[in-house]
C-alpha positions in Angstrom: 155.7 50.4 76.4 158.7 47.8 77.1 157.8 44.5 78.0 160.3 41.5 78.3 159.1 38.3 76.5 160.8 34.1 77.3 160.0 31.5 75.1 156.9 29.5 76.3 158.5 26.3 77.0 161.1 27.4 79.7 157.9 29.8 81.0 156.4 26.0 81.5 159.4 24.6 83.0 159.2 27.4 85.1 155.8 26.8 86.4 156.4 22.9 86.3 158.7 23.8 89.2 156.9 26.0 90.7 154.2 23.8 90.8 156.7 21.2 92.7 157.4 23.7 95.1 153.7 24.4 96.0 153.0 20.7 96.4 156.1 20.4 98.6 154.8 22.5 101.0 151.2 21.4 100.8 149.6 24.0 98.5 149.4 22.5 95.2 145.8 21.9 93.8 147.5 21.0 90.3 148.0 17.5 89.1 150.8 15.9 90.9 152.7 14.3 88.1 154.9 16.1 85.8 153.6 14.6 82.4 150.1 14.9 83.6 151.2 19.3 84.7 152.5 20.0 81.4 149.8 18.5 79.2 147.2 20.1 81.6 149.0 23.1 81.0 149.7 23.1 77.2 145.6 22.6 77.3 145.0 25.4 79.4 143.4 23.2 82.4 145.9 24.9 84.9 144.5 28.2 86.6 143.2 29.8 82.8 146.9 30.0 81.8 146.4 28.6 78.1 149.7 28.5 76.3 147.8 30.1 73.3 146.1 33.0 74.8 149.1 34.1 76.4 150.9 34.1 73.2 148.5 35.6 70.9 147.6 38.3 73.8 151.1 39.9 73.4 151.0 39.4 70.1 148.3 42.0 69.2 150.4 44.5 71.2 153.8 43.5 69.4 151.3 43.9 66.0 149.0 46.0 66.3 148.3 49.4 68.5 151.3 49.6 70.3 153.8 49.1 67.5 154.6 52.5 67.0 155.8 52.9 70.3 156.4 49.3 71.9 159.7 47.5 72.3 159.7 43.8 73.1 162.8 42.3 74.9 163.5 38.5 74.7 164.9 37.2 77.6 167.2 35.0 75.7 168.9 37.8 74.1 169.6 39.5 77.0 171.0 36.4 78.5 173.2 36.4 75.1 174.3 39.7 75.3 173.0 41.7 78.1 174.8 45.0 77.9 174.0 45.5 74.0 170.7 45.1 75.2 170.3 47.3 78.0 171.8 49.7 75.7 169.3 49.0 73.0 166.6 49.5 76.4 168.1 52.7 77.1 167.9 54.2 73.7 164.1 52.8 73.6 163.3 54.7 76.7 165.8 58.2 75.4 167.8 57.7 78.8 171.5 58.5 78.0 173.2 55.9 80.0 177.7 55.6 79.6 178.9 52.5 78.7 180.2 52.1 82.2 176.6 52.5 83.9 175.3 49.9 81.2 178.2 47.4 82.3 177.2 47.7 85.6 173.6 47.6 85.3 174.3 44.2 83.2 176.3 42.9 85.9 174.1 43.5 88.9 171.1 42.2 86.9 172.9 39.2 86.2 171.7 35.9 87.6 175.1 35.0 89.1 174.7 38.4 91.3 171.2 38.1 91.9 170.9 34.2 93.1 174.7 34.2 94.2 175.7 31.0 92.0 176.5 30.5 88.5 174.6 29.9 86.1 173.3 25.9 85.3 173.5 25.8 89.5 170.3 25.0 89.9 168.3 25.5 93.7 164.9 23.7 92.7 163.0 25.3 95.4 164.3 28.9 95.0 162.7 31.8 93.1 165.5 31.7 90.7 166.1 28.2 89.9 168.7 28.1 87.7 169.3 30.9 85.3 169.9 29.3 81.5 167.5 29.4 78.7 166.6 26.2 76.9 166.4 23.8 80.0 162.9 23.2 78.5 164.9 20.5 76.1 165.9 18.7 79.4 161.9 18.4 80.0 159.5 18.7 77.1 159.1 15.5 74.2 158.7 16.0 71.0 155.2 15.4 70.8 155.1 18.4 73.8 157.1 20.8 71.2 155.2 20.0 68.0 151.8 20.6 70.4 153.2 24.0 72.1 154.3 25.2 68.0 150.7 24.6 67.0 149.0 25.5 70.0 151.0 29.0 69.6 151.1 28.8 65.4 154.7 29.9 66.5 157.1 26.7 65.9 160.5 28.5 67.6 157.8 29.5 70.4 158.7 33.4 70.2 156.4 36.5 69.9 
């Protein structure tokens, strides 16, 4: 099984603008302000998405039943370096892929070809808002942070 993990606090900046969107266009049952969002979300008060069980979900499959044959992919590292790991995918999954296919697939995956802009662009309405990891430090206090690390028992919010 290969499943592809992001830290917890861009998954919630994520939603935060998501959430924006819905209300925009008349949809949004959520709390309207942002503050009020994200500490109704951190407490699990927003659709049964608890930041917790989410977390500690995966983290019985990353620990337990499926180690022997699991492969977690952070989406930070393949932001970092995405054709060592689509090459790290490929040899996960036994597909022999050159190093020219990998280049390739890492380019058209890419969020510039995907959304058409660079990077840090940012659309706020569109599916793919703007493409960096870490714009969570743009949003969150640290009172949010220390709450999300504890909530998670995870203080660099990975799996």
């Amino acid at each position: 099984m290969l499943t592809i993990h992001r830290d917890i606090r861009d998954i919630l900046i994520s939603r935060l603008f998501f959430r924006r969107h819905r209300h925009a266009v008349g949809l949004g049952s959520e709390p309207a302000d942002d503050r009020e969002y994200i500490n109704a979300a951190i407490q699990g008060r927003i659709g049964g998405f608890k930041l917790g069980n989410h977390i500690n979900t995966w983290r019985v499959y990353n620990d337990g039943f499926l180690a022997q044959n699991y492969k977690a992919v952070h989406y930070e590292d393949l932001t970092a370096d995405p054709v060592g790991q689509i090459r790290e995918i490929s040899e996960f999954l036994d597909c022999k892929i050159n190093k020219g296919k990998v280049r390739d697939i890492a380019l058209k995956t890419s969020f510039g070809e995907q959304a058409q802009r660079e990077p840090g662009d940012e659309k706020r309405n569109g599916f793919l808002r703007k493409g960096i990891v870490g714009d969570w430090k743009n949003w969150l206090d640290e009172e949010s942070v220390r709450i999300i690390g504890n909530e998670i028992d995870s203080p660099d919010c990975r799996i």
